[in-house]
Backbone as ProteinMPNN parsed JSONL, in Angstrom:
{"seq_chain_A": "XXXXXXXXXXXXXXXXXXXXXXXXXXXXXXXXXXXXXXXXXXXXXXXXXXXXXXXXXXXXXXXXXXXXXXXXXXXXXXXXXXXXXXXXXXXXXXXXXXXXXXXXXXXXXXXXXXXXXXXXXXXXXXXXXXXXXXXXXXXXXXXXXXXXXXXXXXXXXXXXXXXXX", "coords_chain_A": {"N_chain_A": [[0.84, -1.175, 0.0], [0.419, 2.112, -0.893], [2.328, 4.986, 0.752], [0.056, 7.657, 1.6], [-0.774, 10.276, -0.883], [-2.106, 13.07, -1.123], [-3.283, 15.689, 0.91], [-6.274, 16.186, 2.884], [-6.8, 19.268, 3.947], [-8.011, 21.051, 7.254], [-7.367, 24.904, 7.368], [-6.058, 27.298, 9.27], [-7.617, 29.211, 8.872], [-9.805, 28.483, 8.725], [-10.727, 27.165, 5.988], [-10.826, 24.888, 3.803], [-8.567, 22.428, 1.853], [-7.051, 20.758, -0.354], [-4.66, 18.924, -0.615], [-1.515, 18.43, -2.53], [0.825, 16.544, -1.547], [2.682, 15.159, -2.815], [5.441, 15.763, -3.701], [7.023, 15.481, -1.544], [8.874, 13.884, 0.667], [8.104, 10.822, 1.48], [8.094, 9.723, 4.568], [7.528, 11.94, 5.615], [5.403, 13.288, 5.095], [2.967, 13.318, 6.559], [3.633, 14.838, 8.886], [4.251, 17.574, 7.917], [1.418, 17.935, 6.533], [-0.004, 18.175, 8.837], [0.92, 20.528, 9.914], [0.336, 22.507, 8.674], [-2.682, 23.013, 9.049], [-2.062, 24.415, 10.854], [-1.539, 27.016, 9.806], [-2.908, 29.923, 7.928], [-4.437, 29.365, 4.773], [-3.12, 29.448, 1.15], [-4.079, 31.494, 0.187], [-5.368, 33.613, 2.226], [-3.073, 33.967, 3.517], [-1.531, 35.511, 1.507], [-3.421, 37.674, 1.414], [-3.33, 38.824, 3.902], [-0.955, 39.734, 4.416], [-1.169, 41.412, 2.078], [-2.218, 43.085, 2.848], [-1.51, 43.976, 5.722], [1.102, 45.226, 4.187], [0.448, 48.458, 3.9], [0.222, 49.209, 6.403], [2.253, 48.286, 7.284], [4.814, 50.024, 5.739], [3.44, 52.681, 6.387], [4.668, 52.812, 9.269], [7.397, 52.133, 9.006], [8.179, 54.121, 7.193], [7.723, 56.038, 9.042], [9.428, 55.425, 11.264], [11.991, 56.356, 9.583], [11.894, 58.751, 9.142], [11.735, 59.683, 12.365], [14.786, 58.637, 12.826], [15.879, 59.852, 10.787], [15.972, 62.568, 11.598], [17.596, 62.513, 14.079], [19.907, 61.784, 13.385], [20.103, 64.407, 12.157], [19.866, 66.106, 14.274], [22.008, 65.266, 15.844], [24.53, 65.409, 13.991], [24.758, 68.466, 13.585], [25.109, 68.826, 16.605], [27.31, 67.58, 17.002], [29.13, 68.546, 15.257], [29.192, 67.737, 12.667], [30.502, 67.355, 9.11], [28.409, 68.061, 5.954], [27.158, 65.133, 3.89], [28.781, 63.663, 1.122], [26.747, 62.414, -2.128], [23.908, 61.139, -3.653], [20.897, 62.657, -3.125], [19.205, 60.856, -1.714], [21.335, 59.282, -1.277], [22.691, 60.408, 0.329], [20.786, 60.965, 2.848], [20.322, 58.2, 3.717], [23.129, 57.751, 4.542], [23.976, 59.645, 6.167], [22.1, 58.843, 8.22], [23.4, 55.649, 8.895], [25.981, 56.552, 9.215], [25.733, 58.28, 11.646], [24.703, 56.045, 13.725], [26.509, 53.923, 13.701], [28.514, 55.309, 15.006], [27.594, 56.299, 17.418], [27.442, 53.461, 18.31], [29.906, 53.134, 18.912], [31.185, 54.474, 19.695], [29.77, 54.17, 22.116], [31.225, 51.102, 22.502], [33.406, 51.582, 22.543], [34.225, 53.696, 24.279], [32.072, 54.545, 26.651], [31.59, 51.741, 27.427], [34.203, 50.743, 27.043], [37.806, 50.996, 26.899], [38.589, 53.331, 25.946], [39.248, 57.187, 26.663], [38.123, 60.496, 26.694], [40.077, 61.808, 24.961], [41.026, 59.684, 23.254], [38.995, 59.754, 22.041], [38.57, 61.741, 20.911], [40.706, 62.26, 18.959], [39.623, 60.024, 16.927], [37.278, 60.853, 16.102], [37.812, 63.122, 15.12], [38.558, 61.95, 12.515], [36.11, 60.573, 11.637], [35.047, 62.677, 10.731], [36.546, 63.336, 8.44], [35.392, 61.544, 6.04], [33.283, 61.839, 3.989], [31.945, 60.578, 1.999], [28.737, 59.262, 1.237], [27.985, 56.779, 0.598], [29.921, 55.47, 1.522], [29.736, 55.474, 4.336], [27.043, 53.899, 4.494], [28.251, 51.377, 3.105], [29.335, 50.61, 5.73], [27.436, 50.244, 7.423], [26.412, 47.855, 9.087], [28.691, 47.056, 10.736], [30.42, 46.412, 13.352], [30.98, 48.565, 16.175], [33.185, 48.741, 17.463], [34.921, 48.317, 15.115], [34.93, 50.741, 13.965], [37.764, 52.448, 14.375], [39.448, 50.834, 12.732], [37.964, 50.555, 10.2], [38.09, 53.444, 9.31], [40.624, 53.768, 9.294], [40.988, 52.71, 6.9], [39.683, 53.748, 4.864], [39.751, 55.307, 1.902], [41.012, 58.148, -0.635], [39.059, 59.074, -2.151], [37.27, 58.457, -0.402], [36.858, 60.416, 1.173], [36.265, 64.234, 1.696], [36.759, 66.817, -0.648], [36.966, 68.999, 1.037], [38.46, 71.28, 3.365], [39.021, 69.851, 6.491], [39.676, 70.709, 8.557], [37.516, 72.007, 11.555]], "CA_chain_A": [[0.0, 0.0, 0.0], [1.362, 3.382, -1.049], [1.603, 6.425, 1.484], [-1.1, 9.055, 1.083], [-0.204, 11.494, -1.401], [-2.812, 14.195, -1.121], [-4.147, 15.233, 1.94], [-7.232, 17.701, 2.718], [-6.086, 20.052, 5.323], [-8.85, 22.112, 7.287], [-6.502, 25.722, 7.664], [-6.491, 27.712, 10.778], [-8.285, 30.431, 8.572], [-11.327, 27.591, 8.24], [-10.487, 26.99, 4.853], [-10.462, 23.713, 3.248], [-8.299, 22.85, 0.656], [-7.059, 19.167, -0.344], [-3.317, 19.674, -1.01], [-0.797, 16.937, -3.382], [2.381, 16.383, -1.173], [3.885, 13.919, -3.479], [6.86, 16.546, -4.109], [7.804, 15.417, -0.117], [9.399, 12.326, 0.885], [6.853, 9.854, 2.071], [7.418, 9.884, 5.897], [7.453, 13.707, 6.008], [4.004, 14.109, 4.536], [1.525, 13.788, 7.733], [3.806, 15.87, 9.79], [3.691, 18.709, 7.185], [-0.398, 18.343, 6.778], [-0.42, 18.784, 10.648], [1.802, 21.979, 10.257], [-0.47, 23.311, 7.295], [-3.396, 23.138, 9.989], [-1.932, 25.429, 12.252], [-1.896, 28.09, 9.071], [-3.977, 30.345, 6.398], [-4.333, 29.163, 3.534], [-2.476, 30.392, 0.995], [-4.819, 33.155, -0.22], [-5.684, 34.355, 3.09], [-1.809, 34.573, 3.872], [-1.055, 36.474, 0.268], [-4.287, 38.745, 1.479], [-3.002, 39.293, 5.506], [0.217, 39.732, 3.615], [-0.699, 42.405, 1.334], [-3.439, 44.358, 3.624], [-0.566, 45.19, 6.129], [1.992, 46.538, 3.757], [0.13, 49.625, 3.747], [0.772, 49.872, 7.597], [3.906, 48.592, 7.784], [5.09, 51.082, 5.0], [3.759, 53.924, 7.335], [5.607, 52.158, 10.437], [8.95, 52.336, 8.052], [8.646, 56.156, 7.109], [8.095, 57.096, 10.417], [10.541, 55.212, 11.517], [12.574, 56.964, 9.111], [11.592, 60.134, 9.518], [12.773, 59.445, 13.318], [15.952, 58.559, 12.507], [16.719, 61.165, 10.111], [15.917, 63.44, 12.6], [18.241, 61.981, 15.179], [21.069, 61.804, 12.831], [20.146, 65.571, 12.197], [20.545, 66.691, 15.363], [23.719, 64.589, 16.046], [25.626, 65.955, 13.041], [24.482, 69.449, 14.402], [25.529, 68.628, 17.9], [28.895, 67.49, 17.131], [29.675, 69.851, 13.805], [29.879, 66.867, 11.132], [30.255, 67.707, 7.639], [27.039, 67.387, 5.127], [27.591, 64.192, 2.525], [28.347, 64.234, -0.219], [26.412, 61.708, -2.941], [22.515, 61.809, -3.905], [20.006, 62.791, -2.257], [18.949, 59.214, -0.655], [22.713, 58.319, -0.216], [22.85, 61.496, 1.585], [20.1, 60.453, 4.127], [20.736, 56.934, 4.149], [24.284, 57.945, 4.872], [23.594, 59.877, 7.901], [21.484, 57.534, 9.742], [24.172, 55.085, 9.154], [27.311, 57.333, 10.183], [24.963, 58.429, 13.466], [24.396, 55.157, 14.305], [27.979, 53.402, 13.582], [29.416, 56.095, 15.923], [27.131, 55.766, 18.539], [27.651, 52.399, 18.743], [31.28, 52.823, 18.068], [31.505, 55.461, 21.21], [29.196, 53.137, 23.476], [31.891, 50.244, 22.672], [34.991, 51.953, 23.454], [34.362, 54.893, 25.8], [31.21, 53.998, 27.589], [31.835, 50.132, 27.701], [35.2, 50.274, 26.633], [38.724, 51.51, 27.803], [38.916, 54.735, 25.854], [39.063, 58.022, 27.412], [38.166, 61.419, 25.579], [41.29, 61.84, 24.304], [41.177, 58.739, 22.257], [37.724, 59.64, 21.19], [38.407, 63.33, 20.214], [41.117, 61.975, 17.917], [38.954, 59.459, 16.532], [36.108, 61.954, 16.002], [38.433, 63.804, 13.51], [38.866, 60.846, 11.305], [34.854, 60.751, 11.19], [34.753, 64.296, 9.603], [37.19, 63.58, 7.064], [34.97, 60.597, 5.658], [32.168, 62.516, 4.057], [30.633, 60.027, 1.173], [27.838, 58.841, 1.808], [27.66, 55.616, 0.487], [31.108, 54.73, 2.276], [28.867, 54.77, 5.622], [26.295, 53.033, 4.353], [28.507, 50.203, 3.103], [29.714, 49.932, 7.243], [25.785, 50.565, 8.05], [26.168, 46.87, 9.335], [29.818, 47.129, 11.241], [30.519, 46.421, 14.67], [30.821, 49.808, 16.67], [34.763, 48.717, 18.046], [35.3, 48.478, 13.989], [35.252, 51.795, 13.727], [38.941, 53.054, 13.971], [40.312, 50.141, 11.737], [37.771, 50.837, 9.199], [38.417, 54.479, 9.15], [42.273, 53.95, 8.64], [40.962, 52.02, 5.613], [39.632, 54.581, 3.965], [40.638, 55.901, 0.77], [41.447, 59.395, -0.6], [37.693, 58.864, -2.719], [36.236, 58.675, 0.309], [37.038, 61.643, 2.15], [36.143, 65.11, 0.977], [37.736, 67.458, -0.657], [36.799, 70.165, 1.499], [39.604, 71.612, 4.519], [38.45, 69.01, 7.197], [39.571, 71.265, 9.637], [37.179, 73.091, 11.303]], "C_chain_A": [[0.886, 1.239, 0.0], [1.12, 4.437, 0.255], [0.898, 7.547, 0.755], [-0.075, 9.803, 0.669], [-1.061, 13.12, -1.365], [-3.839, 14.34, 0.212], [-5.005, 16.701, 2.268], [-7.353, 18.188, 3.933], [-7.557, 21.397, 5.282], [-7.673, 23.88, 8.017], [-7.01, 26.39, 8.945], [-7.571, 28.897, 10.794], [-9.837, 29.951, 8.371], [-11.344, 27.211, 7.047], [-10.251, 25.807, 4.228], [-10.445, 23.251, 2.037], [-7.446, 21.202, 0.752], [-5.385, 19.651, -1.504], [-2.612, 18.426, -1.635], [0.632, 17.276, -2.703], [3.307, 15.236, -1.916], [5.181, 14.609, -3.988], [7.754, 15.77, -3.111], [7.966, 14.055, -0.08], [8.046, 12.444, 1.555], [6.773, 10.237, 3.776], [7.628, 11.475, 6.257], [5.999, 14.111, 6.158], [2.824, 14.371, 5.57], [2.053, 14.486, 8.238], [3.571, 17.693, 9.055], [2.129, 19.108, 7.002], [-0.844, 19.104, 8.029], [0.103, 20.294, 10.947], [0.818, 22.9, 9.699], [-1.508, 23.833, 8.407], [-3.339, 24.247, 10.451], [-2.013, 27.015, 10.947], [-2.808, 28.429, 8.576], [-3.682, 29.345, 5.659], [-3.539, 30.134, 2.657], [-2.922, 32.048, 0.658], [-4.819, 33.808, 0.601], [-4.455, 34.717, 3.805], [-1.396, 35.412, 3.338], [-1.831, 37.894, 0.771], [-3.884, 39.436, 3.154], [-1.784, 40.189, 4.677], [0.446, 41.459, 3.059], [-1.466, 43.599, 2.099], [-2.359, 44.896, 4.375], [0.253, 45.525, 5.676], [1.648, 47.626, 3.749], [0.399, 50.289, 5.381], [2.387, 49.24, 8.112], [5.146, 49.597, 7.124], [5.404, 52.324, 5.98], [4.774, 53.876, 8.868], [7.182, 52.709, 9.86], [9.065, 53.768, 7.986], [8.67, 56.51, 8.186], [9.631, 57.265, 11.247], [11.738, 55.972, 11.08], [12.921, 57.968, 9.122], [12.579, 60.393, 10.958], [14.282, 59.182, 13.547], [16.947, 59.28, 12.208], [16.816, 61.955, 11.352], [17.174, 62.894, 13.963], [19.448, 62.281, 14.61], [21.231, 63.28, 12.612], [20.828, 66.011, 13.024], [22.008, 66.513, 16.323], [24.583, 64.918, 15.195], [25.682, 67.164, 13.458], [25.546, 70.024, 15.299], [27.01, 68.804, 17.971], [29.706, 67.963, 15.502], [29.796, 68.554, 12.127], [29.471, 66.934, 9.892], [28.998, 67.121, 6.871], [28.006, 66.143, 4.387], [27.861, 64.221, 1.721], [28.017, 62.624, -1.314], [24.984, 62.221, -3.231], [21.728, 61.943, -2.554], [19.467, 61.702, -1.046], [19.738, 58.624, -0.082], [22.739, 59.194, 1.156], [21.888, 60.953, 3.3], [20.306, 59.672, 4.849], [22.2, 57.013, 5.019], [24.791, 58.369, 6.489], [23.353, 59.005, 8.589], [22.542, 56.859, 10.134], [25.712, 55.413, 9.937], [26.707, 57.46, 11.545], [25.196, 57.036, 14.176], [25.393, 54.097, 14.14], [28.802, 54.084, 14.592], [28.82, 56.054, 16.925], [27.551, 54.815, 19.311], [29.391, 52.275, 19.147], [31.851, 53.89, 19.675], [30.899, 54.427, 22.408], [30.494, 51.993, 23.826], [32.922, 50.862, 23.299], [35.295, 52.658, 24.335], [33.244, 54.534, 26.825], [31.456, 52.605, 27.771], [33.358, 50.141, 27.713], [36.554, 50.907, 27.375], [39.216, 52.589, 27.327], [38.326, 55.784, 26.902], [38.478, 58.921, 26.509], [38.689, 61.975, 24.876], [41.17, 61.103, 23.07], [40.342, 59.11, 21.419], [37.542, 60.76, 20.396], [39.259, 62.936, 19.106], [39.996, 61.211, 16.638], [37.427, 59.958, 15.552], [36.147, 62.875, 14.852], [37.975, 63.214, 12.358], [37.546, 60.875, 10.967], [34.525, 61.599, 10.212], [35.158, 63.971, 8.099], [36.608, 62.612, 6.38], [33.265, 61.165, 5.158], [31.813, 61.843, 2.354], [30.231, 59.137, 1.548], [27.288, 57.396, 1.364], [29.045, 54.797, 0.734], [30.506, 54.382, 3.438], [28.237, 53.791, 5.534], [26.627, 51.595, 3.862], [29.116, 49.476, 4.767], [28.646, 49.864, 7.789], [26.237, 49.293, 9.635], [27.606, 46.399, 10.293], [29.77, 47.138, 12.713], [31.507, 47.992, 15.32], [32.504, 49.808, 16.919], [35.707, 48.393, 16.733], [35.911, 49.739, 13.811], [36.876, 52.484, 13.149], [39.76, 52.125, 12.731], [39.58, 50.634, 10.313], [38.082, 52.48, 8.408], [39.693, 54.518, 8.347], [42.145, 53.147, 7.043], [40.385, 52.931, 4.575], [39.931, 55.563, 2.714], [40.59, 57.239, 0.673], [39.769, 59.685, -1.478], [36.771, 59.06, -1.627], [35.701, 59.92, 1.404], [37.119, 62.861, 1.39], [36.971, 65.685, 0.095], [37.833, 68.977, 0.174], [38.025, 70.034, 2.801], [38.752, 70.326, 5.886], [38.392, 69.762, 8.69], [38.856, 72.411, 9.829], [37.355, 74.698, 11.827]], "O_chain_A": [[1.873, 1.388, 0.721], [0.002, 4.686, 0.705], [1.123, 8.12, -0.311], [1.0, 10.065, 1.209], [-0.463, 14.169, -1.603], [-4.765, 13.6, 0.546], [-4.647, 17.857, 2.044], [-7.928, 17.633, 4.869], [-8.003, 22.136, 4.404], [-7.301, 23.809, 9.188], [-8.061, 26.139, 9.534], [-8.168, 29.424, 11.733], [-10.79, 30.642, 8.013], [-12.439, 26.667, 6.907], [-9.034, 25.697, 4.075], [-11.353, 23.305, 1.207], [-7.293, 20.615, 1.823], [-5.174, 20.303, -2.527], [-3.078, 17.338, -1.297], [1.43, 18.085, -3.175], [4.343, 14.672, -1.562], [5.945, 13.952, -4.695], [8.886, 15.396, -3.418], [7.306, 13.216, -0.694], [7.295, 13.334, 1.952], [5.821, 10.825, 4.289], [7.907, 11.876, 7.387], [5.487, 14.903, 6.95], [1.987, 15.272, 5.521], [1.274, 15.411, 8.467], [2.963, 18.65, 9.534], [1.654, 20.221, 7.228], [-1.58, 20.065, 8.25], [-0.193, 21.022, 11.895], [0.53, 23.966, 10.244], [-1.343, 24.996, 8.774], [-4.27, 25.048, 10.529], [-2.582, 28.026, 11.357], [-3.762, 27.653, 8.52], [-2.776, 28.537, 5.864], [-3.249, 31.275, 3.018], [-2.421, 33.165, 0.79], [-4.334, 34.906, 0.329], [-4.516, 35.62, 4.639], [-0.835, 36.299, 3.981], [-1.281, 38.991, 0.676], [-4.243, 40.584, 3.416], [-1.975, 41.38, 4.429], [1.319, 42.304, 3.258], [-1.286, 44.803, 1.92], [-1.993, 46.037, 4.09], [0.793, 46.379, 6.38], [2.644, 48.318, 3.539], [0.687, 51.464, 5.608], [3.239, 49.598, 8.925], [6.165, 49.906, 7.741], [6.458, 52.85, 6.339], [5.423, 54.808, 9.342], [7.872, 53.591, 10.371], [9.875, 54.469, 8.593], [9.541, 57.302, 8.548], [10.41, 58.145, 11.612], [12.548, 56.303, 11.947], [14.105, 58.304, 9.115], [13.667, 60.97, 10.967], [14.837, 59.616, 14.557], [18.075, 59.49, 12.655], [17.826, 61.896, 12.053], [16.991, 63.644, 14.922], [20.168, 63.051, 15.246], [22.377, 63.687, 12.805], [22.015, 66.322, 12.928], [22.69, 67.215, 17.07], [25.722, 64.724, 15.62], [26.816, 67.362, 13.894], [26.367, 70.933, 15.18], [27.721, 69.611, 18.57], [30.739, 67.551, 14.975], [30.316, 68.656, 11.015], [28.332, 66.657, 9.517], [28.587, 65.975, 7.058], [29.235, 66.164, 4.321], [27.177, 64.981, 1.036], [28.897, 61.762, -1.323], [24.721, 63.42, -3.133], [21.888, 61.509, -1.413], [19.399, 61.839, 0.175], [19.66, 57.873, 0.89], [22.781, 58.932, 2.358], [22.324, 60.701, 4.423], [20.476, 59.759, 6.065], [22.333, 56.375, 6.063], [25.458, 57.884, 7.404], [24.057, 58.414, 9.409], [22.961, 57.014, 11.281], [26.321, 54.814, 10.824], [27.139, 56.805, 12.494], [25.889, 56.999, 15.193], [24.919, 53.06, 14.606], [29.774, 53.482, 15.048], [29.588, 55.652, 17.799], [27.929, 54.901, 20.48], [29.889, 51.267, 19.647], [32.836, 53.754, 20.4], [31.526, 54.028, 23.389], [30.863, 51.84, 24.99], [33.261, 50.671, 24.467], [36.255, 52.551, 25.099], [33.653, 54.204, 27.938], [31.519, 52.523, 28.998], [33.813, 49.389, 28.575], [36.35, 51.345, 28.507], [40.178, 53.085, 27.913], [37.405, 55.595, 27.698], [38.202, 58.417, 25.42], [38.122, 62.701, 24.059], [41.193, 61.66, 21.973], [40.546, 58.987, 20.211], [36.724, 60.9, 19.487], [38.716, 63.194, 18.032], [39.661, 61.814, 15.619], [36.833, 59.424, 14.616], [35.312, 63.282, 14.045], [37.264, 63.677, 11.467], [37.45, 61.247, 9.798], [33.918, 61.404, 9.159], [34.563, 64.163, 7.039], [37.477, 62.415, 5.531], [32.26, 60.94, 5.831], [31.429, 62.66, 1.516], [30.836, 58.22, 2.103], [26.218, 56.968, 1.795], [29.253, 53.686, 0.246], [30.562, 53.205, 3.792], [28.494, 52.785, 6.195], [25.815, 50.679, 3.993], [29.291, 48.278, 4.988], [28.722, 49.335, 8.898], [26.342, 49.649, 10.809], [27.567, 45.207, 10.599], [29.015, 47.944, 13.258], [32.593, 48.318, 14.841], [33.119, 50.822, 16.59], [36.915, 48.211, 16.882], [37.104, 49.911, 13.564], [37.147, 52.876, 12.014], [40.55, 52.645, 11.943], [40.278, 51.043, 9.385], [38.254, 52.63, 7.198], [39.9, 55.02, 7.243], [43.068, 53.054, 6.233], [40.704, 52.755, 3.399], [40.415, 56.672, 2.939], [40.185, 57.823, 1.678], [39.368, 60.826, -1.248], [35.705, 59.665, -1.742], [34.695, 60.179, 2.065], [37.898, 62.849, 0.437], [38.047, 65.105, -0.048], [38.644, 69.867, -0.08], [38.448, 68.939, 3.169], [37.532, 70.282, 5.725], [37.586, 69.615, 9.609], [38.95, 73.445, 9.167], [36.78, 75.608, 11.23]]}, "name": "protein", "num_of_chains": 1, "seq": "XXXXXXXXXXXXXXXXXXXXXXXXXXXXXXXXXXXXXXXXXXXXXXXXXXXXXXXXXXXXXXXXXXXXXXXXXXXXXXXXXXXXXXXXXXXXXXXXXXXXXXXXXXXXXXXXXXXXXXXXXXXXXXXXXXXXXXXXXXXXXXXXXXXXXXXXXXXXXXXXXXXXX"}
């Protein structure tokens, strides 16, 4: 006797729909039916799916919005040069510099064994690193990165404007 190949799964959305697992190895196939159970169907997943992109969208801009703004007032705060690339690197760029140095100050002076000395040097090297899609390729960099990646920096990546201000 063959194992069942098609089995008719009631979904968690009430939905009943009679599904062909013969793609799946044989003793896989009841534990997968039993999994199906616990879900939508697929329509009513595609339709959950697509109803909240419209609020997770607004979730995202705000988010964004927030951000920018943070990175605003932190370039501000501590004098750091505008970007220079487009318009979106520019933004994107920020957030990511803000929030690489943050982290990058939490690790070594608040957690770590720098003083403000170390960090005022360090702070320089930030300035002189003003395109904006050089941040955004460290977006993702561990905060105690920082000074190595800096010294890696090329002559492309750093303005041409006097750095000093």
């Amino acid at each position: 006797m063959a194992v069942q190949k098609t089995w008719t799964v009631v979904h968690a959305c009430g939905h009943e729909i009679t599904h062909d697992l013969s793609d799946r190895p044989a003793d896989r196939r009841a534990g997968f039916a039993r999994w199906l159970t616990e879900r939508d169907c697929t329509e009513c997943w595609k339709a959950a799916r697509d109803g909240d992109s419209a609020g997770k969208e607004e979730w995202l801009a705000a988010k964004r919005i927030e951000e920018q703004q943070a990175a605003t007032v932190w370039a501000e705060q501590f004098e750091m040069p505008p970007l220079e690339g487009t318009e979106r690197a520019q933004g994107w760029g920020e957030r990511s510099r803000h929030q690489l140095v943050t982290r990058a100050y939490a690790a070594l002076v608040t957690e770590g064994t720098w003083d403000e000395t170390d960090w005022t040097v360090l702070e320089e090297k930030v300035r002189t690193v003003t395109r904006a899609a050089w941040w955004i390729d460290q977006r993702d960099a561990e905060g105690t990165d920082l000074p190595e990646l800096l010294d890696a920096a090329t002559e492309n990546d750093r303005g041409t404007e006097n750095p000093y201000r």
